[in-house]
C-alpha positions in Angstrom: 98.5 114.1 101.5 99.2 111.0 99.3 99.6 107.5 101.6 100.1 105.3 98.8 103.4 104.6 99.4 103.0 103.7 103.0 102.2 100.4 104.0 98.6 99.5 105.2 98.2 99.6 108.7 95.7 97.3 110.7 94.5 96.0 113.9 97.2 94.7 115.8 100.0 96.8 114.2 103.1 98.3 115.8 102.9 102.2 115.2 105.0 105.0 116.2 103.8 108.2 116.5 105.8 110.9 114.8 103.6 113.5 115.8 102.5 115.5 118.8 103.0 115.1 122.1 104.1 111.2 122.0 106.0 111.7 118.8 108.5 108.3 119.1 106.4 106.0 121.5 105.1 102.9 120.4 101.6 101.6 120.2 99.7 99.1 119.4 96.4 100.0 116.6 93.4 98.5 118.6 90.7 100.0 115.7 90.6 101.7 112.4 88.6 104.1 110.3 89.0 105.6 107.1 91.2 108.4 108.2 92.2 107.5 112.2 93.7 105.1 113.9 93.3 104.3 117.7 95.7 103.3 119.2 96.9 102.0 123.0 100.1 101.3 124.7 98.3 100.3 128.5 100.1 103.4 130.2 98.2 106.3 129.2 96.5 105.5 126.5 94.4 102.1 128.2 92.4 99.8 126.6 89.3 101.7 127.8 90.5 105.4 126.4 92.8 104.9 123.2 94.4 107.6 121.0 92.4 108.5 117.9 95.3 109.5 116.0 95.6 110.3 112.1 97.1 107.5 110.1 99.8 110.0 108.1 100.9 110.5 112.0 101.9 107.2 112.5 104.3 105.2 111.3 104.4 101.4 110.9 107.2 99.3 112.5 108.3 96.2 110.8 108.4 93.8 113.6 107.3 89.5 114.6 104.3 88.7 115.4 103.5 88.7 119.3 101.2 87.1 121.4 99.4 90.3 122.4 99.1 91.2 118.3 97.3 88.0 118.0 95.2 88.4 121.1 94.1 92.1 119.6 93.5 90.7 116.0 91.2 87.8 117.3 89.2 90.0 119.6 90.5 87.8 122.7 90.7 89.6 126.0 94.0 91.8 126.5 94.8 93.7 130.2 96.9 97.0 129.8 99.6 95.5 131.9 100.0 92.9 128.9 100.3 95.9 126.9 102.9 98.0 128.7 104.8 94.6 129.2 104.9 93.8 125.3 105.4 97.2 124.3 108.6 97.8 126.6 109.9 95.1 125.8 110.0 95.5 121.7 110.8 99.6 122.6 114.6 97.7 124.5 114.8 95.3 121.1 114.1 97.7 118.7 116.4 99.9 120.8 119.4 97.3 120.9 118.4 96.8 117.2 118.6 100.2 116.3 115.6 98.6 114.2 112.1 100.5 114.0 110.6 100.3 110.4 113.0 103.8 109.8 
């Protein structure tokens, strides 16, 4: 499968899965390879344990830039409750919005 015409995704995204199980939850893209992302949300998917998740199963979310983004792109120390914080709040914005990079 072609990914050209999606955008490049990177540490500190906003992804939503649109497959498997957590098809439609957000996430945040804490590493990359070549062909996976992994990615956490502090719930089930911690800091310690993330999803390694194909990138043509994710898609990215146009969104501002947050304090935890920052905190993940610069290396800096992140808790999961941060995470689940952050993330349920953009999930009611994007919500309210009807926004989500659709």
């Amino acid at each position: 499968m072609d990914t050209s015409d999606q955008p490049e995704i990177g540490i500190s995204d906003l992804v939503r899965a649109t497959a498997g199980r957590d098809a439609g939850k957000l996430f945040y893209v804490l590493k990359t390879d070549e062909n996976f992302l992994y990615l956490v949300n502090g719930r089930d998917r911690t800091l310690e344990k993330p999803k390694r998740k194909k990138r043509r199963h994710v898609q990215k979310v146009l969104r501002p830039e947050t304090r935890i983004a920052g905190k993940l792109r610069t290396g800096d120390k992140v808790l999961n409750s941060e995470l689940r914080r952050d993330l349920a709040y953009l999930s009611r914005e994007l919500q309210s919005n009807d926004l989500g990079g659709f």
